[in-house]
N, CA and C atoms as a LAMMPS dump frame, in Angstrom:
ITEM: TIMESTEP
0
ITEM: NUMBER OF ATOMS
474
ITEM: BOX BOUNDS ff ff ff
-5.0000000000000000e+02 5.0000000000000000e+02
-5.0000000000000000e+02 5.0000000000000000e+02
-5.0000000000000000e+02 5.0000000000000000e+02
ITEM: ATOMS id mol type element x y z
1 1 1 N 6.607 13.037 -9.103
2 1 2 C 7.198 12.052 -9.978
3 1 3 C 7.205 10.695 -9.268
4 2 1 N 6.765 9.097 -9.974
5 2 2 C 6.582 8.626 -9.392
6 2 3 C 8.014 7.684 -9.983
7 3 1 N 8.905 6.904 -9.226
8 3 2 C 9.612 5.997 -10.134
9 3 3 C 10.199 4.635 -9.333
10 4 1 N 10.28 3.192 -9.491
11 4 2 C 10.927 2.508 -9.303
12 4 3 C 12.14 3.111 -7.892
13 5 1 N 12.002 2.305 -7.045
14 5 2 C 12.884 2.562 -5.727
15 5 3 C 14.494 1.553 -6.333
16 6 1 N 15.307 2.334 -5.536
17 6 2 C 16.933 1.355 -5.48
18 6 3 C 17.192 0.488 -4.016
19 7 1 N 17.499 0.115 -3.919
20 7 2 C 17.688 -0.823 -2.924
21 7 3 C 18.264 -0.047 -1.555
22 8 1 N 19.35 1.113 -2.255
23 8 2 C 19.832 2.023 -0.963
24 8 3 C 18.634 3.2 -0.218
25 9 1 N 17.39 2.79 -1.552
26 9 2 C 16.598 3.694 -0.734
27 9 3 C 15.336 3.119 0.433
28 10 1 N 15.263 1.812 0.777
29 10 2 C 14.628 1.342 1.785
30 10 3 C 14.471 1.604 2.861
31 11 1 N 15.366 2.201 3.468
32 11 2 C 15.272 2.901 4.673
33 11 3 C 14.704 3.787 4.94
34 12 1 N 14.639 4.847 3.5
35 12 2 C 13.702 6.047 3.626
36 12 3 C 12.544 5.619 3.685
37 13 1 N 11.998 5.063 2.713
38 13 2 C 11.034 4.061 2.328
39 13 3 C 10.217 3.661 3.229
40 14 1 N 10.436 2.814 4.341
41 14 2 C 10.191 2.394 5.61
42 14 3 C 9.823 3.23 6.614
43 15 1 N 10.723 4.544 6.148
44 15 2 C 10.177 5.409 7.371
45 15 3 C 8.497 6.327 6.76
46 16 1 N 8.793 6.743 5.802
47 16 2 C 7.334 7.023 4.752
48 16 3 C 6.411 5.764 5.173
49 17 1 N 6.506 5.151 5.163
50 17 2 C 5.436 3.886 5.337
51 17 3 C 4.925 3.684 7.099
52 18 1 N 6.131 3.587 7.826
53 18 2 C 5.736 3.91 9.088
54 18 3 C 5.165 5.516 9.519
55 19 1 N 5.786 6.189 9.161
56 19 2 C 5.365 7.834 9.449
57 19 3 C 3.568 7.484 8.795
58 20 1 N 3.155 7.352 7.777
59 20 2 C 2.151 7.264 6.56
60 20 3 C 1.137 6.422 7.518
61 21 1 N 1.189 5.281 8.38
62 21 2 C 0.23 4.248 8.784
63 21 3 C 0.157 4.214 10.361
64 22 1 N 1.169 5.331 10.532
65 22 2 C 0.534 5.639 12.312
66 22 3 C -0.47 6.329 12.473
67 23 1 N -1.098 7.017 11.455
68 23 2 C -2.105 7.741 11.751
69 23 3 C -3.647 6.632 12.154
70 24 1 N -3.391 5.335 10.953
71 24 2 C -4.203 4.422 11.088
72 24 3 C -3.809 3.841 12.013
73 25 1 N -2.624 3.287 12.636
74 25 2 C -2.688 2.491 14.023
75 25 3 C -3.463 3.242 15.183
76 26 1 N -3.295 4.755 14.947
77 26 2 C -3.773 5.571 16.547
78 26 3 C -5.536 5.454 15.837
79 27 1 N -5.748 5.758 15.038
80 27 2 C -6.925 5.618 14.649
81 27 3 C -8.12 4.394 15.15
82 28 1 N -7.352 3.338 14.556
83 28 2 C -8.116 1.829 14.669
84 28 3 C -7.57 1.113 16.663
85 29 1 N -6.513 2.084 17.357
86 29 2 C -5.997 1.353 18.356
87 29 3 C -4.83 0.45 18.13
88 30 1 N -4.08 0.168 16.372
89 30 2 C -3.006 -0.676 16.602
90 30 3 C -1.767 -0.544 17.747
91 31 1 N -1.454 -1.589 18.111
92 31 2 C -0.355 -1.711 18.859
93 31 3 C 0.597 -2.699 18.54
94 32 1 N 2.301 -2.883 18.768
95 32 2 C 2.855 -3.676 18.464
96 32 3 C 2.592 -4.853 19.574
97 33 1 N 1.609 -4.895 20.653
98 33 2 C 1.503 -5.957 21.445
99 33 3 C 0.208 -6.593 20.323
100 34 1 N -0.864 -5.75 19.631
101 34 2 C -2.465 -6.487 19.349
102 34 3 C -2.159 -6.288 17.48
103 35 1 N -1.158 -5.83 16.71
104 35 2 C -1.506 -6.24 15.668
105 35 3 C 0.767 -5.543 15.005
106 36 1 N 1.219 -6.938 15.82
107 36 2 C 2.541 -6.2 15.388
108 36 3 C 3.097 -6.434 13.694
109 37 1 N 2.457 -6.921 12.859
110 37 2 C 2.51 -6.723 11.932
111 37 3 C 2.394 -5.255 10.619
112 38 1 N 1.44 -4.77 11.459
113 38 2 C 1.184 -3.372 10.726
114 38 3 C 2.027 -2.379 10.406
115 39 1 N 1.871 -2.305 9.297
116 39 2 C 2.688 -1.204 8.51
117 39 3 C 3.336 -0.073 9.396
118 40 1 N 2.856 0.546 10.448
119 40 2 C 3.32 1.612 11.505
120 40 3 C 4.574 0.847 11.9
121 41 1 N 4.577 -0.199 12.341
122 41 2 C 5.963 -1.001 12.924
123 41 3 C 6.67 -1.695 12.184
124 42 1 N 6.58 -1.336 10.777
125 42 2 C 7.021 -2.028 9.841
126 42 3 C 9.151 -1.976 9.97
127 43 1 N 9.548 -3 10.082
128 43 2 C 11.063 -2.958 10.076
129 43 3 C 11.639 -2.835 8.568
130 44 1 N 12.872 -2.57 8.564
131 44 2 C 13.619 -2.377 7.06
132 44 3 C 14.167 -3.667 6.456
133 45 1 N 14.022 -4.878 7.676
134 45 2 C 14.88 -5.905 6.804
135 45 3 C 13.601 -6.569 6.189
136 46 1 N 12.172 -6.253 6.388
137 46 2 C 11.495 -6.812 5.821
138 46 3 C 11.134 -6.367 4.128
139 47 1 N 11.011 -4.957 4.2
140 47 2 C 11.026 -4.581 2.853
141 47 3 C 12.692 -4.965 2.421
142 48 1 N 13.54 -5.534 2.708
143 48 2 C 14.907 -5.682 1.891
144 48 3 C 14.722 -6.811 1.618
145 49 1 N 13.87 -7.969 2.383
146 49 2 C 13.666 -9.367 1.775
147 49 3 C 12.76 -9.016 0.736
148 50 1 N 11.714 -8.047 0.544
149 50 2 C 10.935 -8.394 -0.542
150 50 3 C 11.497 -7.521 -1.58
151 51 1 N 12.347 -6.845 -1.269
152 51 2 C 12.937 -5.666 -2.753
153 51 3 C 13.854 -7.159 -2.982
154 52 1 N 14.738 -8.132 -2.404
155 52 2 C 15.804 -9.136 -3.03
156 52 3 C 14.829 -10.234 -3.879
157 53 1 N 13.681 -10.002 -2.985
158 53 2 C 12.733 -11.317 -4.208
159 53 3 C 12.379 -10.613 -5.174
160 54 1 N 12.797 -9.256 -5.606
161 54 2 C 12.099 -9.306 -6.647
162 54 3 C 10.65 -8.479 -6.741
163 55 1 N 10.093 -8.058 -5.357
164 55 2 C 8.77 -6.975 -5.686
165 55 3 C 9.277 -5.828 -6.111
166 56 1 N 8.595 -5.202 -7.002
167 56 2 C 8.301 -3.911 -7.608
168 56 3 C 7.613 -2.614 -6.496
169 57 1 N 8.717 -1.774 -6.244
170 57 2 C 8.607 -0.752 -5.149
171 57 3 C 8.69 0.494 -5.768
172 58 1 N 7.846 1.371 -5.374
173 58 2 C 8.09 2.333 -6.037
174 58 3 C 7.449 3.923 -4.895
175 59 1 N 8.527 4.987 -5.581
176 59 2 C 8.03 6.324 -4.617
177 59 3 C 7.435 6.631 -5.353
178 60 1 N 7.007 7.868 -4.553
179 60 2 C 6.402 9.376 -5.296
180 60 3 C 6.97 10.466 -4.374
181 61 1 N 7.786 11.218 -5.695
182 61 2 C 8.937 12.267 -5.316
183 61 3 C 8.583 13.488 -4.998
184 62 1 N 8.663 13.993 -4.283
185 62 2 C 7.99 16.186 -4.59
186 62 3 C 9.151 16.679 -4.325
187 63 1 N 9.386 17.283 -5.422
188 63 2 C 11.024 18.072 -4.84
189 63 3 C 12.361 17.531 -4.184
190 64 1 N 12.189 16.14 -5.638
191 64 2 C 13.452 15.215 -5.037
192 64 3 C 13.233 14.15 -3.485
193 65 1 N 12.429 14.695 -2.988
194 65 2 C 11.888 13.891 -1.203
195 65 3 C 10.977 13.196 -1.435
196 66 1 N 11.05 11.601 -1.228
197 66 2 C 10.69 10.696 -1.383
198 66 3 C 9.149 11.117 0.158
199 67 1 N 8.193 11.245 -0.483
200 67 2 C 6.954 11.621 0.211
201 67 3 C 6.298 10.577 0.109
202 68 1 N 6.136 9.687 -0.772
203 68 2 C 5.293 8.439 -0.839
204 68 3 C 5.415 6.898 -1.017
205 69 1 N 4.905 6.045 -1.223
206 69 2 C 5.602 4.402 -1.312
207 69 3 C 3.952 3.684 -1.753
208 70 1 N 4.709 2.758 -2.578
209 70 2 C 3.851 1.438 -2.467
210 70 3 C 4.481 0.418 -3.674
211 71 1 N 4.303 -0.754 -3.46
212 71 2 C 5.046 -2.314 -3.82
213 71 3 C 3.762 -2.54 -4.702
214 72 1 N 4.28 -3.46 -5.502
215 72 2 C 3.368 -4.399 -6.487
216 72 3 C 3.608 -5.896 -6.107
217 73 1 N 2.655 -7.23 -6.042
218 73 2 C 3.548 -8.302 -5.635
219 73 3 C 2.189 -9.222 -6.738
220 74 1 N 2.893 -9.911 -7.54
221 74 2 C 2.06 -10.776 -8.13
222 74 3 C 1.372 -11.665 -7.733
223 75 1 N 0.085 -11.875 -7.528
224 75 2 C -0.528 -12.997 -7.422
225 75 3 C -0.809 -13.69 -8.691
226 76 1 N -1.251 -15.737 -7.895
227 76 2 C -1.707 -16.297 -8.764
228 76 3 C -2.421 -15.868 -9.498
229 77 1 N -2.391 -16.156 -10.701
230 77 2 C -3.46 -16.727 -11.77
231 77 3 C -3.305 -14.955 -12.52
232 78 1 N -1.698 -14.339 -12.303
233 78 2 C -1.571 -13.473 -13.109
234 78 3 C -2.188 -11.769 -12.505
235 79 1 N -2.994 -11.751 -11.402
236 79 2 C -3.183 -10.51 -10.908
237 79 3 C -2.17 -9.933 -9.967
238 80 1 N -2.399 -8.574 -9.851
239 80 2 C -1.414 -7.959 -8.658
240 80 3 C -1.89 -7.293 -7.816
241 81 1 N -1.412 -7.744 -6.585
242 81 2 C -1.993 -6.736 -5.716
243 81 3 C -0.835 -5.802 -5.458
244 82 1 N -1.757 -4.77 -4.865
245 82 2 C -1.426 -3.559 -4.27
246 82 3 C -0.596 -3.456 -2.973
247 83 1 N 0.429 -2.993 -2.609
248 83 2 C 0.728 -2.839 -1.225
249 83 3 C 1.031 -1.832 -0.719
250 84 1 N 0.678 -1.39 0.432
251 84 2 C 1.633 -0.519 1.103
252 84 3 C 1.466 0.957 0.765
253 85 1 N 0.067 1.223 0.28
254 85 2 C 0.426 2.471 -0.565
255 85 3 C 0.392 3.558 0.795
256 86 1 N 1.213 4.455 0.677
257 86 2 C 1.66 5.412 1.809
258 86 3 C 1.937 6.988 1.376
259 87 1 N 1.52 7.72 1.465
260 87 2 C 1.613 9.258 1.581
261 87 3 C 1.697 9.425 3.294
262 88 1 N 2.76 10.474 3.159
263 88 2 C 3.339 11.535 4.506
264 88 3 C 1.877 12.399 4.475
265 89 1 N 1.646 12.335 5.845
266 89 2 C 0.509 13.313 6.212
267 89 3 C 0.307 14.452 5.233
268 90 1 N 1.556 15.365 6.001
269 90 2 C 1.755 16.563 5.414
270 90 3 C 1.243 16.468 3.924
271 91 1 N 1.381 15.504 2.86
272 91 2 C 1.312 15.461 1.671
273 91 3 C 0.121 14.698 1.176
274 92 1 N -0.814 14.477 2.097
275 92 2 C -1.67 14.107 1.711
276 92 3 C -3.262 15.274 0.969
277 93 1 N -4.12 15.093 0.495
278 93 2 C -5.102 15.553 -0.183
279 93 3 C -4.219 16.4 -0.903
280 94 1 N -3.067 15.858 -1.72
281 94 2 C -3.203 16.721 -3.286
282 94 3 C -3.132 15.935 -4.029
283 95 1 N -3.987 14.937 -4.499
284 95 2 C -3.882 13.852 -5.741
285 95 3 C -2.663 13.413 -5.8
286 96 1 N -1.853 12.754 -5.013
287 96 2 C -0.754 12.164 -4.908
288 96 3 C -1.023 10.411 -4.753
289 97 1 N -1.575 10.296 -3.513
290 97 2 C -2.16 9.032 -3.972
291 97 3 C -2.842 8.357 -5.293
292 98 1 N -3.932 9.402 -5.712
293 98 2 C -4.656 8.818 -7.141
294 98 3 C -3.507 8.644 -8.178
295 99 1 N -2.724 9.324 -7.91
296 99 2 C -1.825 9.789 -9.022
297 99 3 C -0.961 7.899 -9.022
298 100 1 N -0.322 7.43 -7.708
299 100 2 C -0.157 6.263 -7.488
300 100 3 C -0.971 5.062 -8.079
301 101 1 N -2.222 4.987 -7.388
302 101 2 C -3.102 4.53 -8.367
303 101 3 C -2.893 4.153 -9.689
304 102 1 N -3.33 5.141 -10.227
305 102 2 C -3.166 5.444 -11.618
306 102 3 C -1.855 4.789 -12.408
307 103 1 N -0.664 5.068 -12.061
308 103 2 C 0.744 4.362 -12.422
309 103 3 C 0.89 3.153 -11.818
310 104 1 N 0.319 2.321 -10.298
311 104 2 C -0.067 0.915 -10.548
312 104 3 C -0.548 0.129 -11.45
313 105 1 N -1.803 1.047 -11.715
314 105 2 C -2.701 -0.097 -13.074
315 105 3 C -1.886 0.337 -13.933
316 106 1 N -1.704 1.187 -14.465
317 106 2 C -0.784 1.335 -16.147
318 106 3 C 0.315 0.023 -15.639
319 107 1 N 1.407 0.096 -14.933
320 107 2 C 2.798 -0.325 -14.845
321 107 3 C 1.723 -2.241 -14.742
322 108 1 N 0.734 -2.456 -14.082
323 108 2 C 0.466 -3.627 -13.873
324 108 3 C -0.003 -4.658 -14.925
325 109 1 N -0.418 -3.305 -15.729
326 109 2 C -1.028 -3.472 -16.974
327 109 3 C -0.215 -4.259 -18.549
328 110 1 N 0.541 -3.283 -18.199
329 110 2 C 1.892 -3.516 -18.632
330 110 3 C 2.327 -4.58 -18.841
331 111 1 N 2.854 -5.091 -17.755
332 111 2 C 3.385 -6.566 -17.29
333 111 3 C 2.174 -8.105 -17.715
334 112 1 N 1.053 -7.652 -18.773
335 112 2 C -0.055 -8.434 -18.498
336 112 3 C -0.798 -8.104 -18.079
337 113 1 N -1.318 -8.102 -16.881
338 113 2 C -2.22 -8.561 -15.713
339 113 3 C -3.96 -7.569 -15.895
340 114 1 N -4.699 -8.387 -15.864
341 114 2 C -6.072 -7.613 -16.013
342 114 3 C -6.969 -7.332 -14.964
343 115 1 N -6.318 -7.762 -13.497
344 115 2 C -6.87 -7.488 -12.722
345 115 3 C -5.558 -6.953 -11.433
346 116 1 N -6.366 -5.559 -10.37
347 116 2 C -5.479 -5.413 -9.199
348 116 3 C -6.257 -5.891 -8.107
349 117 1 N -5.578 -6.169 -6.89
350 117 2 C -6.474 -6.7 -5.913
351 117 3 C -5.415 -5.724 -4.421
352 118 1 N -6.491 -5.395 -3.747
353 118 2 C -5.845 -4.593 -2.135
354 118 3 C -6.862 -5.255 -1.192
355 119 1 N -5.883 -5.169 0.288
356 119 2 C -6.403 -5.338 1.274
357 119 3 C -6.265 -4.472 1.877
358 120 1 N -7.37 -4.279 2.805
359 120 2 C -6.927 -2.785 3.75
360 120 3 C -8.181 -2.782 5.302
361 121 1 N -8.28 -2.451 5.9
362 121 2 C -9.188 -2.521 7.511
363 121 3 C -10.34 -2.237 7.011
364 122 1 N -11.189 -3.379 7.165
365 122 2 C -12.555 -3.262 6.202
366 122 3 C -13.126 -1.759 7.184
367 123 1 N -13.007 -1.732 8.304
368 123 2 C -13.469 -0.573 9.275
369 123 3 C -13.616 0.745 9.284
370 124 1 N -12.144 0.726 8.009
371 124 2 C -11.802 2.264 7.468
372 124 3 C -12.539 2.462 6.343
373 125 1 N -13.985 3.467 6.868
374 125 2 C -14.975 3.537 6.278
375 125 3 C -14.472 4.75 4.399
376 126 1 N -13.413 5.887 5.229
377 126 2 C -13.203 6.791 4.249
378 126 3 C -12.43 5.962 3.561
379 127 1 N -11.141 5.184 3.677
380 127 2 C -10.171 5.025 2.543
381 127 3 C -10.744 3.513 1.891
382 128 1 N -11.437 2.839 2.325
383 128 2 C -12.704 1.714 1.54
384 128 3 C -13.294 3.115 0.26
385 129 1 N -14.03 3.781 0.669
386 129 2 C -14.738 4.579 -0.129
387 129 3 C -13.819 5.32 -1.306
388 130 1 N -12.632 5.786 -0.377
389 130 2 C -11.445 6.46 -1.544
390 130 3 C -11.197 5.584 -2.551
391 131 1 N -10.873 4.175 -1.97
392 131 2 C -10.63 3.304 -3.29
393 131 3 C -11.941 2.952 -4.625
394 132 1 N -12.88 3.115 -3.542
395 132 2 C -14.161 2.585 -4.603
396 132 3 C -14.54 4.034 -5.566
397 133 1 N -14.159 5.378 -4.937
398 133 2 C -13.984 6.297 -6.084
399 133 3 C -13.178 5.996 -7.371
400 134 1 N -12.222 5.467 -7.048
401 134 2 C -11.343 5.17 -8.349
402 134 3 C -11.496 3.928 -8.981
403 135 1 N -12.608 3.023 -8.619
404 135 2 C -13.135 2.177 -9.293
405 135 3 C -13.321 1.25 -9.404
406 136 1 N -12.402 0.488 -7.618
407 136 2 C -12.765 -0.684 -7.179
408 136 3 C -13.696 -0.975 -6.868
409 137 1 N -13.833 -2.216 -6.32
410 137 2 C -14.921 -2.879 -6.114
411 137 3 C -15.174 -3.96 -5.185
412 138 1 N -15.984 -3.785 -3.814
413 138 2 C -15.766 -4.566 -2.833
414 138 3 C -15.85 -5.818 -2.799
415 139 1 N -14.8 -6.548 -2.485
416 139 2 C -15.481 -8.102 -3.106
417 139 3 C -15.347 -9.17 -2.131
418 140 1 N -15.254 -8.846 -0.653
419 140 2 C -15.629 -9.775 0.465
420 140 3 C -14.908 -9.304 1.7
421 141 1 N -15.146 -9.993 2.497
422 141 2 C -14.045 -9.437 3.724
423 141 3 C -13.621 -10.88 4.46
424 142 1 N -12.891 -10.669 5.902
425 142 2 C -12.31 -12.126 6.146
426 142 3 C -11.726 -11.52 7.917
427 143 1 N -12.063 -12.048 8.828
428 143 2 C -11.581 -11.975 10.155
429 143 3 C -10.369 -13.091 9.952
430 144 1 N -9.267 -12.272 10.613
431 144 2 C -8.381 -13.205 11.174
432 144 3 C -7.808 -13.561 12.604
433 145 1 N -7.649 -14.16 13.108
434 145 2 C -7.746 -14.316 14.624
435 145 3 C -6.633 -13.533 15.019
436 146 1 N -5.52 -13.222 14.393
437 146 2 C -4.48 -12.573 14.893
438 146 3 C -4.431 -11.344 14.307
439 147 1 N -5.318 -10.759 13.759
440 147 2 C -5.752 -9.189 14.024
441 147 3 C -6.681 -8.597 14.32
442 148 1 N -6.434 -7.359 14.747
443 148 2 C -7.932 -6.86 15.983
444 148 3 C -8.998 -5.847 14.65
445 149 1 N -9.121 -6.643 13.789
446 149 2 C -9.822 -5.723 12.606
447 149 3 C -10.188 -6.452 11.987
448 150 1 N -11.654 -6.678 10.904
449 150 2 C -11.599 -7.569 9.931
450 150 3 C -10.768 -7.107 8.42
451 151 1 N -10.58 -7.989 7.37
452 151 2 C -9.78 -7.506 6.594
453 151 3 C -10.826 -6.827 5.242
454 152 1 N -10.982 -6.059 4.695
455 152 2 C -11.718 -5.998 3.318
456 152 3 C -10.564 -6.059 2.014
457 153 1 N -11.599 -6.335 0.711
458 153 2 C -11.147 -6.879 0.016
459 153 3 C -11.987 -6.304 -1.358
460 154 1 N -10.591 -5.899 -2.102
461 154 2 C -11.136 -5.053 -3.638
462 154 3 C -10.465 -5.382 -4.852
463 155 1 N -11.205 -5.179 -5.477
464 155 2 C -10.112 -5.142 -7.079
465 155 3 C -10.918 -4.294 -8.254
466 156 1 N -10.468 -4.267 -8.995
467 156 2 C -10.297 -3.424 -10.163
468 156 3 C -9.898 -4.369 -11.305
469 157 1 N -10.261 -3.837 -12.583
470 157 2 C -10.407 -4.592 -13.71
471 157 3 C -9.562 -3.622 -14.185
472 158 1 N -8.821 -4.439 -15.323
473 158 2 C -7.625 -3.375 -15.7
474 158 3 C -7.845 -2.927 -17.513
């Protein structure tokens, strides 16, 4: 079940998201000295500034236990991107993610918007490909000096 997060649940939240993106920090080499931004070191007062502005957060439940996460945050000119999307190891490969997916574009859809847009480690050859199964579409990439990865860049037509 996927639904809208409460504000008392951020903490769990945070830890799903950190538990969910250490696999990619040990993977790619992140560290909080070479890329302390990354989701693995992600703190709780940061998702509490963006649940008070106003982003759209949401789990995915199995048996009441919040197993999954990801945010919606509007961009200009009316699109949304994607954030944060996170499955617990353990819970990963049973269509839980697609399933996320899937209730992004509807819920984004919803609200308007005809296009989604994600960023993610252009490097990560499988979850680039996972997304382009479901129907994105690569649409540039971008080095930034203060991370040890280039960034890729997708969207989807809604």
């Amino acid at each position: 079940m996927i639904r809208q997060i409460e504000r008392g649940e951020i903490k769990v939240c945070v830890e799903v998201i950190r538990k969910s993106f250490e696999t990619i920090a040990q993977q790619f080499n992140l560290t909080k000295e070479n890329c302390p931004g990354n989701a693995s070191f992600m703190k709780a007062e940061k998702l509490y500034k963006q649940y008070d502005g106003g982003r759209l957060m949401f789990a995915y439940l199995d048996n009441c236990v919040i197993v999954g996460y990801f945010s919606l945050s509007k961009n200009n000119g009316g699109s949304f991107e994607l954030n944060n999307l996170a499955i617990l190891v353990e819970y990963r490969h049973k269509g839980y993610g697609k399933e996320m997916i899937i209730f992004a574009l509807h819920k984004a859809r919803e609200m308007g918007s005809n296009k989604m847009t994600i960023g993610l480690i252009e490097e990560n050859i499988k979850l680039r490909n996972w997304y382009s199964s479901l129907g994105f579409i690569h649409t540039g990439t971008r080095k930034y000096k203060h991370l040890p990865f280039t960034v890729g860049f997708m969207r989807i037509g809604l």
